[in-house]
C-alpha positions in Angstrom: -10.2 -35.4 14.7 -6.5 -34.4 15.0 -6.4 -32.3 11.7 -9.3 -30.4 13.2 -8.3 -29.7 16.6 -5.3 -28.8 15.2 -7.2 -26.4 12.9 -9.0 -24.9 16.1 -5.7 -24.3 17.8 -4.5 -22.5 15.2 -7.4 -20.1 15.4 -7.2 -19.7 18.8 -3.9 -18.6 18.0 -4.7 -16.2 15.1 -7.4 -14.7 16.7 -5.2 -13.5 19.9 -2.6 -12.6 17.7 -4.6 -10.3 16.1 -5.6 -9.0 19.2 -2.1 -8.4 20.8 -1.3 -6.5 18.4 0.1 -3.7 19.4 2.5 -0.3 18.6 6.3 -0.2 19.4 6.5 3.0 21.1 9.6 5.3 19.5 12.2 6.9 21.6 13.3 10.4 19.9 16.4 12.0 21.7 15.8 15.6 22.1 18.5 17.7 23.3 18.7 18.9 27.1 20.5 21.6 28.3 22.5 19.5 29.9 23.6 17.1 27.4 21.1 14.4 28.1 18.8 13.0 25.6 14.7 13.7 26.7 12.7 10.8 25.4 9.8 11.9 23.1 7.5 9.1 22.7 5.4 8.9 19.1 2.2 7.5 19.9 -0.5 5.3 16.6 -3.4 7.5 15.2 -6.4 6.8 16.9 -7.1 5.3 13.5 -4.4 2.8 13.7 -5.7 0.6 15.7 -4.3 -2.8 16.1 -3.0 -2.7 12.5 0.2 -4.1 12.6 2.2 -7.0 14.9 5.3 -6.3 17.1 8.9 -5.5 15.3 10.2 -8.8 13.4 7.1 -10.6 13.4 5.1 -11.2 10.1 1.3 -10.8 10.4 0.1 -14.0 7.7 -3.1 -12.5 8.4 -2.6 -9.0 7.5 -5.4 -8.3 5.4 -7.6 -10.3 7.1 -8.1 -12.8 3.9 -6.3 -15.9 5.9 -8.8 -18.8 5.0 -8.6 -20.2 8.3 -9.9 -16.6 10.0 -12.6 -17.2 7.7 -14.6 -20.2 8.6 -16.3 -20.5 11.7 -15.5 -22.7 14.3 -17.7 -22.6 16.5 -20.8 -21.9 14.5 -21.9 -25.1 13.1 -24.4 -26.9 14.1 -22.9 -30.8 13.1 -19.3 -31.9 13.4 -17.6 -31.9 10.3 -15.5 -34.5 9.5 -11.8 -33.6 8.4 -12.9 -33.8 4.4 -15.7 -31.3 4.9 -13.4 -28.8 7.0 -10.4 -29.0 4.4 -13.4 -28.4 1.7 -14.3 -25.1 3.6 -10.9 -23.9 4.1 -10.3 -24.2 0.9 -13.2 -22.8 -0.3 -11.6 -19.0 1.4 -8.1 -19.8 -0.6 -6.8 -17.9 -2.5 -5.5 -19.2 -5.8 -4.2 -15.8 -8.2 -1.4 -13.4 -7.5 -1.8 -9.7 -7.5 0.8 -7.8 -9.3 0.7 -4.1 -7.9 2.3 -0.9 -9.9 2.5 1.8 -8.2 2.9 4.8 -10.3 3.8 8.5 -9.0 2.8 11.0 -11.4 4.9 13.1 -13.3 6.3 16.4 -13.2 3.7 19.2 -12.1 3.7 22.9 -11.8 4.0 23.0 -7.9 3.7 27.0 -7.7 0.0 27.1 -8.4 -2.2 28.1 -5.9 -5.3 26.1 -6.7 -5.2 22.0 -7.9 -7.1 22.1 -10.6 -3.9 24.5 -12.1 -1.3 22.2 -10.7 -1.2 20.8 -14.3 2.0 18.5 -15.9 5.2 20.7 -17.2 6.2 20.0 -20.5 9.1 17.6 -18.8 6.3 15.9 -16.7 4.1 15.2 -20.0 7.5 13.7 -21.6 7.8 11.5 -18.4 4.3 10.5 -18.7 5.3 9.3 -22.3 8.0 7.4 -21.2 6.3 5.8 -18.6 3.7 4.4 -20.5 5.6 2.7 -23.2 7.6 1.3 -20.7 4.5 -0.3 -18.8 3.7 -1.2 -22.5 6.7 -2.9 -23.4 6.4 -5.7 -20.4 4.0 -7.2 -22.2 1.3 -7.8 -19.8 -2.5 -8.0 -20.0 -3.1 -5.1 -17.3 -6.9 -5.6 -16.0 -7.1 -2.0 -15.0 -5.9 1.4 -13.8 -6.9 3.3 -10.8 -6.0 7.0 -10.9 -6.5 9.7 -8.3 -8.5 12.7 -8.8 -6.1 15.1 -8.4 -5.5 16.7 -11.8 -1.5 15.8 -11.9 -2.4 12.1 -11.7 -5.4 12.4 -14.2 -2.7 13.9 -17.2 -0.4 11.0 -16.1 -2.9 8.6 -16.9 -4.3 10.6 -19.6 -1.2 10.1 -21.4 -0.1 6.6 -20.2 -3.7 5.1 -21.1 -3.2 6.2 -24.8 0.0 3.4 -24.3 -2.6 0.5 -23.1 -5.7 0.7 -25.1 -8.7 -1.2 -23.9 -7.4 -1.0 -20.4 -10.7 0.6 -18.0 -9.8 3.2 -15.5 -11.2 3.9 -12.6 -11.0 7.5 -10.5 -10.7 7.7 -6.6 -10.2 10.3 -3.9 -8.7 7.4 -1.2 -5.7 7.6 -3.3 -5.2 11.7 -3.7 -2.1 13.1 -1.6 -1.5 14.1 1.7 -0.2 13.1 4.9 -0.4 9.7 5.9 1.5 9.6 9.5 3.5 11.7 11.6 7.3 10.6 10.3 10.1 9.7 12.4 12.4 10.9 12.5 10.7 14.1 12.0 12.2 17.0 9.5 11.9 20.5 9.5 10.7 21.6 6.0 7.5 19.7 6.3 5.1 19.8 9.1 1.9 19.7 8.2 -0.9 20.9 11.0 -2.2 17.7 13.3 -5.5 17.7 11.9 -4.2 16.7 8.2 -2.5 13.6 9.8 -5.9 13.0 11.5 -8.0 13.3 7.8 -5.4 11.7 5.4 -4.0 9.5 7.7 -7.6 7.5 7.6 -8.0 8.0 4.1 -5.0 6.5 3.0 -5.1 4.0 5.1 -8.4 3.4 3.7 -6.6 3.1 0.5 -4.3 0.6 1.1 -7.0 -1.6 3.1 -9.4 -1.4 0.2 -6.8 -1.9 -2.7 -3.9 -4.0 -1.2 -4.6 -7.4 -0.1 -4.4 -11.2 -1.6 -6.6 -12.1 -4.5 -10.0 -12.9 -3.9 -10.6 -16.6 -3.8 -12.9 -16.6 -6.9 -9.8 -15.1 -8.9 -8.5 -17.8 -11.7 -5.8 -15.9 -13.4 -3.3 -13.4 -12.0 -4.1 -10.0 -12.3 -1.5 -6.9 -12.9 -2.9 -4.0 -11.8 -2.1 -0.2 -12.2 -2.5 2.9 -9.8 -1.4 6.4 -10.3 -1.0 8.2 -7.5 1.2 10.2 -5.2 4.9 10.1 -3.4 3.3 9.8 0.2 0.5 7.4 -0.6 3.1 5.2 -2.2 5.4 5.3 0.5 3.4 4.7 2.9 1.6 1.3 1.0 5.2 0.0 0.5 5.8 0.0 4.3 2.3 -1.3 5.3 2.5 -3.9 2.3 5.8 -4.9 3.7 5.0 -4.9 7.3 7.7 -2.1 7.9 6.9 0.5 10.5 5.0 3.2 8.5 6.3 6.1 10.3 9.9 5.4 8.3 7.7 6.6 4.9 9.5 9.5 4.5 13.2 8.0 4.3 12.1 6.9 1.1 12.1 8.6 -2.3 10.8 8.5 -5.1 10.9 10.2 -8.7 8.4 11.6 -10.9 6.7 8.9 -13.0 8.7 6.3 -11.7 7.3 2.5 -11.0 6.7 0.5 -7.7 6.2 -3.0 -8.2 4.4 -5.1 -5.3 3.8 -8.6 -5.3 1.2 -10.3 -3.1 1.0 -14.2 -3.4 -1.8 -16.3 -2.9 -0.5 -17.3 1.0 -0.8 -13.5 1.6 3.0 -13.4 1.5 3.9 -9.8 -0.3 7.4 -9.0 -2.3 8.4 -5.9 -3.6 10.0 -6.0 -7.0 11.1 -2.5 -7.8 10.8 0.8 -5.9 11.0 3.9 -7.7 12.5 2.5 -10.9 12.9 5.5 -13.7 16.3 3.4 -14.9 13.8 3.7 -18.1 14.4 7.4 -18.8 17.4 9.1 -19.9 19.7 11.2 -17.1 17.6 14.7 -18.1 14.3 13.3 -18.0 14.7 12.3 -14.3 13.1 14.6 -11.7 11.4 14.7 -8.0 9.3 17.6 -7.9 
């Protein structure tokens, strides 16, 4: 009886955590005349929702995967005993970990007007090269590789597949580029139109809902998982993976074909083992573009 009220507490306790969730407001200082700082307040995207706790505290139920969230209480028509409950929970555990790389594509020709001709420089195809044999030489049984459409990230994988036969790929618009949230603080060479925050910003948050999470309970083994995509989606994964506020996105950088390596355990706890790491190419291969 103990282990169950106990059990019933905690949801209690999950379930108004999730709903007090809420957005830390952020103060911008903007200039007055006078010397003063004017407050500027960055409000979520209507999209946001409750997504994300208050500063410092970690959501354990982040992707909405925490067993306990996933029985039912209250809908039960006989009292379980303790055995029967503990059977349930554990039925919703998970048991595999996911290991995440994130790869940004390589080296492009940014001048062209349409996508389809924003095609991999002769540096970017070397990177693409180099990228794959390093995936390659770690060794690891990768279960799959999810690319974006965008014709930079299909030549990346186009080239890094040839390094991991046997490996299926899989194509998706969720993960193509663009802007996933207003970025604080702001900066002046990039400013995209509010409307493209309002379109990507659902789409890649889409993305990271639908690809990052714990594994599912029926998972036996650990899985390593690829996906080729862009600077901003990555970015902005990291800090929602990591429960950092995802309007910091942009004080990250990262290089052309490099790797991002995220952990997520089987407790829904997430680590992030390399960001950006190129330390696999020589000096003159390295570029941002």
């Amino acid at each position: 009886m103990a282990f169950r009220q106990a059990l019933q507490l905690a949801a209690c306790g999950l379930a108004g955590g999730s709903a007090a969730v809420f957005f830390s407001a952020v103060a911008v200082g903007k200039p007055r005349a006078g010397g003063d700082a004017e407050l500027r307040v960055v409000e979520p995207p209507a999209w946001a929702g409750a997504a994300r706790p208050g500063p410092g505290v970690w959501d354990s139920n982040w992707d909405r995967r925490e067993p306990l969230s996933l029985v039912n209480l209250r809908k039960r028509n006989l009292e379980p005993g303790e055995e029967e409950l503990a059977s349930r929970l554990d039925h919703y555990k998970a048991k595999a970990t996911r290991h995440i790389f994130l790869i940004r594509h390589s080296q492009y020709h940014v001048d062209a007007s349409l996508e389809k001709d924003r095609t991999l420089t002769p540096l970017g195809r070397e990177q693409a090269e180099l990228t794959g044999l390093r995936l390659a030489s770690l060794g690891l049984k990768f279960n799959k590789i999810v690319h974006s459409s965008m014709t930079r990230a299909i030549e990346t994988t186009d080239i890094i597949s040839k390094h991991l036969p046997g490996v299926c790929r899989v194509s998706t618009d969720l993960l193509r580029e663009g802007a996933p949230i207003e970025p604080d603080p702001p900066v002046s060479h990039w400013k995209p139109e509010a409307v493209q925050y309002y379109e990507d910003g659902a789409r890649i948050e889409a993305a990271f809902r639908n690809y990052i999470h714990r594994a599912d309970a029926k998972q036996q083994e650990d899985s390593y998982e690829i996906f080729i995509c862009h600077a901003n989606v990555i970015r902005y994964i990291v800090c929602r993976a990591l429960q950092f506020p995802p309007e910091g996105w942009l004080r990250l950088s990262l290089n052309n074909g490099s790797i991002t390596h995220l952990v997520v355990r089987p407790d829904g706890r997430v680590a992030l083992r390399t960001l950006g790491d190129t330390g696999f190419m020589p000096p003159d291969k390295i570029s941002r573009s």
